[in-house]
PASEBA-1860 file (N, C-alpha, C; in nm, 3 decimals):
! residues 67
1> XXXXXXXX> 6.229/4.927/-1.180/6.218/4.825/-1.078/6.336/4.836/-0.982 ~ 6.331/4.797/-0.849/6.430/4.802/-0.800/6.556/4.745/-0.752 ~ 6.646/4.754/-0.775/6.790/4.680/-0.802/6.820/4.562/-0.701 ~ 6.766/4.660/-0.564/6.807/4.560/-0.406/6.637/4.525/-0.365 ~ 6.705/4.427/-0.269/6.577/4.419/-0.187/6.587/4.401/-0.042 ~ 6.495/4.411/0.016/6.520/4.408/0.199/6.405/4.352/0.243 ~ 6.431/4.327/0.393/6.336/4.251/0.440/6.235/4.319/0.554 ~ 6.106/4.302/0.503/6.004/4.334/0.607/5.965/4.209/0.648
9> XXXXXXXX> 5.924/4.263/0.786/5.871/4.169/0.852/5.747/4.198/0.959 ~ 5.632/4.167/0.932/5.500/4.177/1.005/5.460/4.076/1.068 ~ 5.398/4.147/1.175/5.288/4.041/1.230/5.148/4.061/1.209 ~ 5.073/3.938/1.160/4.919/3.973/1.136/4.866/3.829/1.181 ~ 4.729/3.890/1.258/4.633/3.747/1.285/4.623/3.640/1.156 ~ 4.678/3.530/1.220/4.643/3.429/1.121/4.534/3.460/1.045 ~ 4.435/3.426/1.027/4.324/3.451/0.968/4.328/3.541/0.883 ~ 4.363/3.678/0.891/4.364/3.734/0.765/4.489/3.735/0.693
17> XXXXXXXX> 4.576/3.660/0.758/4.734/3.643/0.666/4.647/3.522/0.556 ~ 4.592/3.448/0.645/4.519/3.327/0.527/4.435/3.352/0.428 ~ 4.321/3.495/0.481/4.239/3.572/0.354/4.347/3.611/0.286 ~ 4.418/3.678/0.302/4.529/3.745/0.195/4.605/3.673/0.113 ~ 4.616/3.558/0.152/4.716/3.505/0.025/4.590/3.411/-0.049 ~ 4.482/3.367/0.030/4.397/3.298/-0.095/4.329/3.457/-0.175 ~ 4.341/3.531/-0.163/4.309/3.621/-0.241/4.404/3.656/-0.345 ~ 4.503/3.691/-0.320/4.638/3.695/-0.374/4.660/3.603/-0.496
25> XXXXXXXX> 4.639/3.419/-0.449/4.635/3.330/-0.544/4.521/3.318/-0.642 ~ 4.454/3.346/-0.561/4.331/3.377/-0.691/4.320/3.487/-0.794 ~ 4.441/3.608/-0.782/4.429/3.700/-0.851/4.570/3.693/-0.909 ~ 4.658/3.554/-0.905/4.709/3.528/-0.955/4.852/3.616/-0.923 ~ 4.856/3.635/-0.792/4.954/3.749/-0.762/5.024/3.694/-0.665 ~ 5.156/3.734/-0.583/5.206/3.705/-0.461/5.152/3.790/-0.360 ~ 5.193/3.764/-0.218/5.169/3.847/-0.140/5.251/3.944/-0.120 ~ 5.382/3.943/-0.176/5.523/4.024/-0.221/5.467/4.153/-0.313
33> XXXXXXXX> 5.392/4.091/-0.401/5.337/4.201/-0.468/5.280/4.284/-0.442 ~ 5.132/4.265/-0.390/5.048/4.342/-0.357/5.124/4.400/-0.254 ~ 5.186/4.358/-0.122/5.246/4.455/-0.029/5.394/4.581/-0.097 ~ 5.431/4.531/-0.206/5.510/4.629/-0.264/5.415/4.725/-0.350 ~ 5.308/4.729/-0.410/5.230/4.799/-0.468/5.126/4.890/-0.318 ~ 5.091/4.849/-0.252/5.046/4.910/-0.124/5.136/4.993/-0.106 ~ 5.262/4.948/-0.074/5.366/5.080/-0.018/5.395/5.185/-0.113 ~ 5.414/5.168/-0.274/5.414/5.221/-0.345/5.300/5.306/-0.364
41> XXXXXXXX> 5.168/5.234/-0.352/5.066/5.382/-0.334/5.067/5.462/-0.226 ~ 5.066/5.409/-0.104/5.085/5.481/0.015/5.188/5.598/0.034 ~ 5.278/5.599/-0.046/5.398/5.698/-0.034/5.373/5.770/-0.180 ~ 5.336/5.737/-0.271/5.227/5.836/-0.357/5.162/5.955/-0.312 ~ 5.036/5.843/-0.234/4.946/5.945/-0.139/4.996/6.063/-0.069 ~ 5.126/6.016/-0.014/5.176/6.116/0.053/5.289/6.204/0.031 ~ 5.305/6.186/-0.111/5.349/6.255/-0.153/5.549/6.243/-0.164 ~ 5.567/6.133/-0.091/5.728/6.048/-0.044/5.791/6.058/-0.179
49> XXXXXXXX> 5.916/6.083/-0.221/5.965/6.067/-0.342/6.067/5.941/-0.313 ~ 6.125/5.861/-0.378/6.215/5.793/-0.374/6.302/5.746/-0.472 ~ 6.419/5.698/-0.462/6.507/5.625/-0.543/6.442/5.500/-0.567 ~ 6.420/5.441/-0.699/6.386/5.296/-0.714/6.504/5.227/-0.802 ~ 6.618/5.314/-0.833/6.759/5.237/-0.917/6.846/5.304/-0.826 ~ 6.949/5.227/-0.805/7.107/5.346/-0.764/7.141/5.427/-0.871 ~ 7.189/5.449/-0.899/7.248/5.592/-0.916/7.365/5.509/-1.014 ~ 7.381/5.525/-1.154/7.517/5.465/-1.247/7.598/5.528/-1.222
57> XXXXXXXX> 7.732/5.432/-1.164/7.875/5.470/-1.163/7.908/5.551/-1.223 ~ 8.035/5.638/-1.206/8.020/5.746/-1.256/8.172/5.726/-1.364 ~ 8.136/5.754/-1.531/8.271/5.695/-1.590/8.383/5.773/-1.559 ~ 8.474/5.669/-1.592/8.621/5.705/-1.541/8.724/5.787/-1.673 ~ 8.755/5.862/-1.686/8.834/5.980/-1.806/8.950/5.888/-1.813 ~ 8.966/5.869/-1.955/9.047/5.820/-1.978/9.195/5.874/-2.012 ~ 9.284/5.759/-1.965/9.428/5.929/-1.921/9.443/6.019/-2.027 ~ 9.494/6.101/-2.057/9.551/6.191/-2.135/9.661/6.153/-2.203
65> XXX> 9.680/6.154/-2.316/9.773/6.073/-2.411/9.934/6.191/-2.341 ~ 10.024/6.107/-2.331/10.171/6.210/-2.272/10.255/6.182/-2.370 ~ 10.254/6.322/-2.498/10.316/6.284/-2.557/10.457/6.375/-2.597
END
């Protein structure tokens, strides 16, 4: 899953912004969802690879005993 999140922002005719989320609620889903699963197939389709975690810090060596 992914760590961050960002913001899209669309414009769509009322009307089907209103089909979409009573569909959405009836399938017991957000509209967050289904548009993150859309993009996720869409870049499937096409084959897009991506990062969905950053990348773990990288550990730090611990000093060398000076003895």
């Amino acid at each position: 899953m992914e760590s961050k999140t960002a913001r899209l922002t669309i414009l769509i005719d009322p009307v089907k912004k209103k089909a979409f989320e009573t569909l959405c609620a009836s399938q017991d889903l957000t509209p967050s969802q289904v548009v993150r699963q859309l993009i996720r197939e869409y870049l499937a389709q096409h084959g897009v690879d991506y990062a969905t975690k950053a990348k773990p810090a990288a550990k730090k060596k611990a000093p060398a005993d000076k003895a």
